[in-house]
Backbone as CSV, one residue per row, in Angstrom:
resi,resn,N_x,N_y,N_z,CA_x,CA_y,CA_z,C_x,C_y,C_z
1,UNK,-19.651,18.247,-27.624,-19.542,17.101,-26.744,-18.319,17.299,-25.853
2,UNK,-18.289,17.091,-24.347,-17.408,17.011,-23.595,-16.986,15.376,-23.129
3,UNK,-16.032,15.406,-22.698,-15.393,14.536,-22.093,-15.189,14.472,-20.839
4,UNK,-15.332,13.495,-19.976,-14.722,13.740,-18.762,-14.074,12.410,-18.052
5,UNK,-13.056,12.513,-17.545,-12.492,11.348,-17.175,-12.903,11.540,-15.416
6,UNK,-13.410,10.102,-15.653,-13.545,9.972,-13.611,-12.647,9.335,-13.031
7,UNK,-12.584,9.372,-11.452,-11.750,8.687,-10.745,-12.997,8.381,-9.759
8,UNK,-12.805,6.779,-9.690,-14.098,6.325,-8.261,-12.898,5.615,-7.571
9,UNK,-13.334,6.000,-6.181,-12.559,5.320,-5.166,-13.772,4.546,-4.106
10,UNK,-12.988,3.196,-4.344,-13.976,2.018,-3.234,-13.058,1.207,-2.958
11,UNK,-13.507,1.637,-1.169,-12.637,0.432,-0.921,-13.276,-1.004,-0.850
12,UNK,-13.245,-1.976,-1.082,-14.265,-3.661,-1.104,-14.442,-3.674,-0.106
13,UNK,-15.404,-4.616,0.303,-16.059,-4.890,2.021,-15.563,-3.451,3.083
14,UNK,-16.306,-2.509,2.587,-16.053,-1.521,3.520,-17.135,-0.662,3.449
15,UNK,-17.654,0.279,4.424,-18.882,1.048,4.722,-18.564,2.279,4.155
16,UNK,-17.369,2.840,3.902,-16.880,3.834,3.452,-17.880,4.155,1.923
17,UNK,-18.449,5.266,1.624,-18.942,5.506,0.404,-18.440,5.534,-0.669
18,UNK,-18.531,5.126,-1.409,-18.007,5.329,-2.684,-17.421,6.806,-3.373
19,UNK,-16.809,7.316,-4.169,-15.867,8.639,-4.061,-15.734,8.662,-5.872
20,UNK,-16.543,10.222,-6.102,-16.021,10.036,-7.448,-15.830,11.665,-7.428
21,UNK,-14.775,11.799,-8.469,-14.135,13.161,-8.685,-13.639,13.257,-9.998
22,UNK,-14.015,14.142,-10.651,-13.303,14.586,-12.169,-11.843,14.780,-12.094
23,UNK,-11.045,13.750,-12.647,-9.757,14.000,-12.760,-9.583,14.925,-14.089
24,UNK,-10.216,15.224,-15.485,-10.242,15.930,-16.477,-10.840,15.952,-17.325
25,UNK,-11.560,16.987,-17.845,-12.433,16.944,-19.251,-11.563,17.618,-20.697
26,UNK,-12.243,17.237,-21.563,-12.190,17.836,-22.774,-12.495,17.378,-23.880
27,UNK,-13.130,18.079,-24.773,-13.833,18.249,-26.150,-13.245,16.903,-27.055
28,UNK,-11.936,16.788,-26.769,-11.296,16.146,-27.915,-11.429,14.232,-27.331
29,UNK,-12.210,13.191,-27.773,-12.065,11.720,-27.533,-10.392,10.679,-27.472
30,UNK,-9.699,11.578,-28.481,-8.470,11.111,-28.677,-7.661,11.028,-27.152
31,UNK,-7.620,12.960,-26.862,-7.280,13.071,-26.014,-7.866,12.332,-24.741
32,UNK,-8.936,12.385,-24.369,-9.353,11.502,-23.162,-8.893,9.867,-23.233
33,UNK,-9.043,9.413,-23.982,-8.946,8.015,-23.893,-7.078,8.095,-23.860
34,UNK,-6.618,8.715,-24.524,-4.739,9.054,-23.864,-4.993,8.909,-22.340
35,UNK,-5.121,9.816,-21.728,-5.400,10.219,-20.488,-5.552,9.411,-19.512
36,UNK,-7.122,9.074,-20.093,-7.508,7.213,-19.409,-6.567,6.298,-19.181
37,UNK,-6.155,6.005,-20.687,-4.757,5.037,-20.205,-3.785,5.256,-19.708
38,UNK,-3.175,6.357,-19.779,-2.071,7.048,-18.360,-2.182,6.885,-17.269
39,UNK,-3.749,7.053,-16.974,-3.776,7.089,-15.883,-4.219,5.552,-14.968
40,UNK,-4.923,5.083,-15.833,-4.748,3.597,-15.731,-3.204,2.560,-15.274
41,UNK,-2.471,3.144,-16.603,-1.249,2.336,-16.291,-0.582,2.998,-14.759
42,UNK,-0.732,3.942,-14.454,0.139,4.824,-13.911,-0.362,4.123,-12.070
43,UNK,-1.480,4.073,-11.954,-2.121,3.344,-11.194,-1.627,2.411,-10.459
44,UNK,-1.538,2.363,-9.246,-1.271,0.876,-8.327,-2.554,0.472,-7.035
45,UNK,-3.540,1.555,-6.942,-4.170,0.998,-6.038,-5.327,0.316,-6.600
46,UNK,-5.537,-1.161,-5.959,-6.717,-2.011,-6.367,-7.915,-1.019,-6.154
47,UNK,-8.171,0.146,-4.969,-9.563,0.527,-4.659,-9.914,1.645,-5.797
48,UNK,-8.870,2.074,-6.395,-9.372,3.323,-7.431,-9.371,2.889,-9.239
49,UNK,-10.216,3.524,-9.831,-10.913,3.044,-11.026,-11.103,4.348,-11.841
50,UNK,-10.594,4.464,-12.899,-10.647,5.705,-13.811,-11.774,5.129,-15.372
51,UNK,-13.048,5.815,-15.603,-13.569,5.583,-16.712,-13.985,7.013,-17.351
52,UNK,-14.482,7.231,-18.642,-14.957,7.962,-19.529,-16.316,8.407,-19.504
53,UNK,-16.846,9.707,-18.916,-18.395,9.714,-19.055,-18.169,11.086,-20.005
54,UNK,-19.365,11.021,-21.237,-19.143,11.996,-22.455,-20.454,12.511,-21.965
55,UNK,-20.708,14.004,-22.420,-21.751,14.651,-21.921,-22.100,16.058,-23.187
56,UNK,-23.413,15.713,-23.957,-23.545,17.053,-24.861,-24.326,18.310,-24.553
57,UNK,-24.572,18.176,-23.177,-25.259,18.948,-22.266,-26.753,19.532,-22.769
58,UNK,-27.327,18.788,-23.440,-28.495,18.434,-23.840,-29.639,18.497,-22.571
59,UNK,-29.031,18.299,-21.269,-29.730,17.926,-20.120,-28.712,17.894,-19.130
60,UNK,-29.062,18.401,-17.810,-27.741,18.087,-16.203,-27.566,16.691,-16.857
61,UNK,-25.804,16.992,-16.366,-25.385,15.613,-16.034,-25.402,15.735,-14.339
62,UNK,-25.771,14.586,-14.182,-25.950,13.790,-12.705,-25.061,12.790,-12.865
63,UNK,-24.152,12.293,-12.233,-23.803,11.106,-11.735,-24.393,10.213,-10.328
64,UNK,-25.104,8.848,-10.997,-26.208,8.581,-9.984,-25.068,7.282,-9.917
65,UNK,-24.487,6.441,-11.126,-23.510,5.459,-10.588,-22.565,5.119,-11.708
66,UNK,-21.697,4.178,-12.040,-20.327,4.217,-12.566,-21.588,3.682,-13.982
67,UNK,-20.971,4.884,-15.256,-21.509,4.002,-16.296,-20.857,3.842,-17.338
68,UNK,-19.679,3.684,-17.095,-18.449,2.954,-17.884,-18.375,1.277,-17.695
């Protein structure tokens, strides 16, 4: 099982697309959810959003929308 921490960037009432990018993966849950909250606290802009998508590569991962 992998881990991967996202970063989505939206800005509200705006045409601009939505923006997602792997800030980091890895094997270990402990470690990600550390991470998450670092990067959470660490955070000041209202438009960006960091969640957890786990993947056992069973099948592509696709990201079609936020499923945290």
């Amino acid at each position: 099982m992998i881990y991967f921490i996202m970063r989505k960037f939206k800005i509200k009432n705006s045409d601009i697309p939505t923006e997602y990018r792997v800030e980091k993966s890895t094997d270990n849950l402990d470690e990600a959810n550390k991470f998450l909250s670092a990067l959470s606290l660490l955070e000041e802009s209202d438009n960006i959003n960091y969640f957890i998508v786990q993947h056992d590569f069973n099948e592509p991962l696709i990201l079609t929308k936020e499923v945290a």
